[in-house]
C-alpha angles and dihedrals in degrees: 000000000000086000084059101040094040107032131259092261098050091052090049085048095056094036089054088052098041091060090047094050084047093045086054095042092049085054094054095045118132105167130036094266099046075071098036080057098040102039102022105042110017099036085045087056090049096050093045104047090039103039100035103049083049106056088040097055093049102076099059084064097056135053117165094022091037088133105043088055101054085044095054090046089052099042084068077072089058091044094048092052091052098056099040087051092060099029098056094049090057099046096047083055088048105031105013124240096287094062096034091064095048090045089057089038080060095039093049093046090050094047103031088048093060099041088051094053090053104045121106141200123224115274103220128115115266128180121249094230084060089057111080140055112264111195082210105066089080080089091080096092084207084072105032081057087049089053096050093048086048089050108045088042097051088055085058103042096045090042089048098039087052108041102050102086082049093047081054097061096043084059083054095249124143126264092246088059092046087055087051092055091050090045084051090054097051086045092059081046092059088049116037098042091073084043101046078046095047095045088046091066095049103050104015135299095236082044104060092027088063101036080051096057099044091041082066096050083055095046087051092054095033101048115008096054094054091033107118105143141064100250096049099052092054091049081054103042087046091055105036091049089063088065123027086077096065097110094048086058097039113035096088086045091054100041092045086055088047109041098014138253106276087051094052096092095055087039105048084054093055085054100046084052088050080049092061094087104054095036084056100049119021089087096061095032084056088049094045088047093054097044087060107048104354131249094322083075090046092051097047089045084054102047099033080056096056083039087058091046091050090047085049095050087051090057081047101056094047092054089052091045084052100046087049090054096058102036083055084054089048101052086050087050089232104148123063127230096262093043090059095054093052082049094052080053096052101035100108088054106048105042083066105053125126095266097050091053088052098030116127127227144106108281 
């Protein structure tokens, strides 16, 4: 809402300034809620205001790449991890914590402030009434299904992104090879996401995004359970990174395909919202699991997650086929009034049959 009623740029400017203002306070933290203020509250606002608006405005400028392009906005995520990563190993060695915050806090003004003044909207008309959040539209099951896949996925890529250098050192590998398996990780996020988003285009943006999701829960059980050694971890952090992005790069994609495009920006709010809860706790519910009984917990809570997301996206996929059914029914003028009305009765029934679950086509 406050993207719509102040402008796109304005949000990015303040997001861009609110992540500064968090990056110099953190340096010059000295108990445990100058950082739940600097980094909690004021870095989450800045991510919020300057990432969001973003990734929202992108799909109205793009039809049949639509995608590629919202992977190869998202990929800049996986690039940036990677550099950070390295760069601010080396300039804590160099600088110390303190300057090293205030350094990136310089860097990302510099390069956040350009990026938000020359960012634009799409010019097309839009109505008023498709400009603001309604609570109510959770009742569309195409974007409570969204939500879910974006929920149970976030729990297993936090979770994931976050307990790998840990997952190193209970292999009894160093911290520098931890880091490299992070760095690896990043690295398959900078390339997979414009393929995820090319291949997406080509054979359906539900489709890939499905096979993607479950393809991770695989890799978890396949490699990262019997990963012990170094090599093996970094085949695994390199290919599932290509991959457990794949809602990030795909979710504007998908929502603009479900709700339309003039509706992505609202809904993707209403998403983000639905997305409080697992960004907030993945990271302690990995921890508790692995306290427990150790990392195997921690890697069937990850891949059962991306499996759930997976399950979630082939719902998904049914209810579109079936919405595109009747619209084409619609448009033919094919079903009565009454009938309509019987088939308004019956839909969820029958958007989940047994056909529709297996049907095949391009979504």
């Amino acid at each position: 809402m406050v993207h719509r009623r102040l402008g796109l740029r304005f949000v990015m400017v303040l997001g861009t300034l609110l992540l500064s203002v968090a990056l110099v306070g953190s340096s010059f933290a000295s108990k445990i809620w100058h950082l739940f203020l600097s980094q909690g509250v004021f870095f989450g606002w800045g991510m919020g205001f300057l990432y969001l608006p973003a990734l929202s405005a992108l799909p109205a400028w793009f039809s049949s790449k639509r995608s590629l392009a919202c992977g190869l906005a998202a990929s800049g995520a996986g690039m940036g991890g990677l550099l950070y990563n390295l760069a601010a190993g080396y300039a804590v060695q160099k600088i110390g914590v303190a300057w090293s915050y205030r350094v990136f806090a310089l860097v990302g003004l510099a390069v956040n402030l350009v990026c938000a003044l020359v960012m634009k909207e799409w010019g097309g008309s839009s109505e008023h009434n498709h400009r603001y959040i309604r609570i109510h539209e959770f009742k569309h099951l195409g974007l409570i299904l969204i939500a879910l896949w974006g929920i149970v996925t976030e729990f297993g890529y936090i979770t994931l992104l976050y307990s790998l250098p840990a997952y190193a050192a209970s292999i009894e590998l160093d911290t520098q090879q931890g880091s490299m398996a992070s760095a690896m990780l990043n690295l398959g996020l900078v390339v997979g996401r414009p393929l995820v988003g090319h291949f997406s285009d080509q054979y359906g943006r539900i489709n890939v995004s499905m096979a993607m999701t479950g393809l991770c829960g695989v890799l978890c059980f396949a490699l990262w359970m019997p990963a012990t050694s170094y090599g093996l971890l970094l085949a695994f952090a390199t290919l599932v990174g290509m991959i457990c992005g794949t809602f990030w790069s795909a979710v504007s994609a998908v929502t603009a395909e479900v709700v339309g495009v003039q509706r992505v920006s609202p809904a993707f709010s209403l998403i983000c919202i639905a997305l409080v809860a697992p960004t907030t706790f993945a990271e302690p519910a990995a921890l508790t699991l692995s306290t427990w009984s150790g990392y195997q917990g921690t890697q069937i809570f990850v891949a059962c997650m991306f499996l759930a997301g997976s399950l979630c996206l082939w719902l998904l996929r049914s209810w579109q086929l079936f919405v595109i059914e009747r619209k084409g029914r619609l448009a033919r003028d094919e079903e009565s009034s009454s009938h309509r009305e019987l088939l308004s009765i019956v839909a969820y029934m029958d958007w989940i049959s047994v056909r529709k679950l297996f049907l095949s086509g391009r979504v």
